[in-house]
C-alpha positions as CSV (number, residue, x, y, z in Angstrom):
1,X,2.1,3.9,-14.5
2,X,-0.1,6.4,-13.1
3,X,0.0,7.3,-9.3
4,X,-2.3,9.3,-6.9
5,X,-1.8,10.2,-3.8
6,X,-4.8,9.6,-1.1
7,X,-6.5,12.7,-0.1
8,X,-6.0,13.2,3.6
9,X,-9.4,13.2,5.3
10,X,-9.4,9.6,3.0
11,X,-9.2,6.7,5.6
12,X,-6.8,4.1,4.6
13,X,-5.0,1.2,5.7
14,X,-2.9,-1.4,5.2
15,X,-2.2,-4.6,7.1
16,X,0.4,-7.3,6.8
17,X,2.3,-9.9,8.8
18,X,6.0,-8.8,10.0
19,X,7.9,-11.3,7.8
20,X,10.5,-12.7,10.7
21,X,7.6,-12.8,13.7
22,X,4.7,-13.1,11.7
23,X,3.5,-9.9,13.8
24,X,0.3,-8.3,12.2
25,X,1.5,-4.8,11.6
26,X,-0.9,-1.8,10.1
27,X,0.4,1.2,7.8
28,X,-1.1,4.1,6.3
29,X,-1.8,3.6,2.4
30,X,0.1,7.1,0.8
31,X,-0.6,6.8,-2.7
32,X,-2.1,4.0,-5.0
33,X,-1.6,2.8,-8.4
34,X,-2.7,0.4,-10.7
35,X,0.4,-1.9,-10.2
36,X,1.4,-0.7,-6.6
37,X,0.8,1.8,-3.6
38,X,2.9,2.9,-0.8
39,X,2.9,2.3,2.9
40,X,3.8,4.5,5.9
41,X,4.7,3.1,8.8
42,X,6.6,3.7,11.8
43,X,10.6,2.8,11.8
44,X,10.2,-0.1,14.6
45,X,7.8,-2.1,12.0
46,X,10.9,-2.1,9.6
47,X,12.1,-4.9,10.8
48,X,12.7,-7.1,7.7
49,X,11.3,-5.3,5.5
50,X,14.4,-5.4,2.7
51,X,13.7,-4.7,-0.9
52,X,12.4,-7.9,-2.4
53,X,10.6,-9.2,0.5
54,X,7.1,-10.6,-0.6
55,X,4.2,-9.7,2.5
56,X,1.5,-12.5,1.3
57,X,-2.3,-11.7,1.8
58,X,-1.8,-8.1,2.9
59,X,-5.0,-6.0,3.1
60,X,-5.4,-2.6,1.7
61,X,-8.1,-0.6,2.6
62,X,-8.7,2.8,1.1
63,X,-12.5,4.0,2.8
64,X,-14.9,4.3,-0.1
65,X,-12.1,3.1,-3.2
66,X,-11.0,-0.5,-2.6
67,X,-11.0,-3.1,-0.2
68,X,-8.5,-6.2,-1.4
69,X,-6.5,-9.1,-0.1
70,X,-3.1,-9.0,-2.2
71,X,0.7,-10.3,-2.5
72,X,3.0,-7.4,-1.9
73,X,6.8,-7.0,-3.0
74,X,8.8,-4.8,-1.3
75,X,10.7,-2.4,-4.0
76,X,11.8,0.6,-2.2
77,X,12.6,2.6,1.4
78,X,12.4,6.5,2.2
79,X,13.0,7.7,5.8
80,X,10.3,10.7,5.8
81,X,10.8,11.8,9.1
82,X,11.9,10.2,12.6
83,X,8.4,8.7,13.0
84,X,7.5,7.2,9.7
85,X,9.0,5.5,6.6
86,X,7.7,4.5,3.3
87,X,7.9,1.8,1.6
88,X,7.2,1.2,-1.9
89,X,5.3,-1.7,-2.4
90,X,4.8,-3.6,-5.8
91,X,1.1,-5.9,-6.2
92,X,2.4,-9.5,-7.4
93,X,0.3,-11.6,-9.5
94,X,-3.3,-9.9,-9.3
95,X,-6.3,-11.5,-10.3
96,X,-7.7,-10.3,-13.0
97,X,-10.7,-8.8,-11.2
98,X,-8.3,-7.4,-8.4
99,X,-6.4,-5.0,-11.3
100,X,-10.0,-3.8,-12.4
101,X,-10.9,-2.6,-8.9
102,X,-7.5,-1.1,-8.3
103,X,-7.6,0.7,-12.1
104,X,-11.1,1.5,-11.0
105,X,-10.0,3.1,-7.5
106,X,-6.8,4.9,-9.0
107,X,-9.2,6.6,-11.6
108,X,-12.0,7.4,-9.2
109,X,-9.4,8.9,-6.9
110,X,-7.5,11.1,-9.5
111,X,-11.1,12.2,-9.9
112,X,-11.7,13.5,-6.7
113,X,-8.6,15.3,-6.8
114,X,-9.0,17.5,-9.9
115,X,-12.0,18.3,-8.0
């Protein structure tokens, strides 16, 4: 599947409750694809955030590309550097209509990066 990393002067953002305080936390969207994107946060909001851990009605907000309410599974964990981590996050059961936007935003996106 196809991935694209989100250009930097690109706002993004992702919010979802903290699944053991139900905490609102926010991340910054990395890259996006049709079935997934990845989240950067900082190491304090990885509390409980193990591999297979669904985050229910997160938002994901990339300025200008897609704007969505969406199931997340948690599929995988990089340390980056001291102050952020990444976590690779899967989109469970999209509506159809939700999968159109997001094959819509990945291809507008790769776009804008070919230039």
């Amino acid at each position: 599947m196809f991935r694209v990393g989100i250009p930097p002067d690109v706002p993004t953002r992702a919010e979802f409750f903290q699944p053991t305080t139900s905490t609102v936390w926010v991340g910054r969207i990395n890259d996006l694809s049709a079935g997934g994107c990845s989240i950067v946060i900082r190491p304090d909001q990885a509390l409980g955030l193990d591999m297979g851990v669904v985050l229910p009605q997160a938002k994901i907000s990339i300025d200008g590309f897609v704007d969505l309410t969406v199931d997340l599974v948690i599929r995988n964990q990089r340390i980056i550097s001291d102050a952020e981590w990444v976590f690779g996050a899967e989109f469970a059961e999209l509506p159809a209509l939700s999968a159109q936007q997001l094959d819509r935003a990945v291809m507008q996106l790769q776009r804008l990066m070919i230039g």
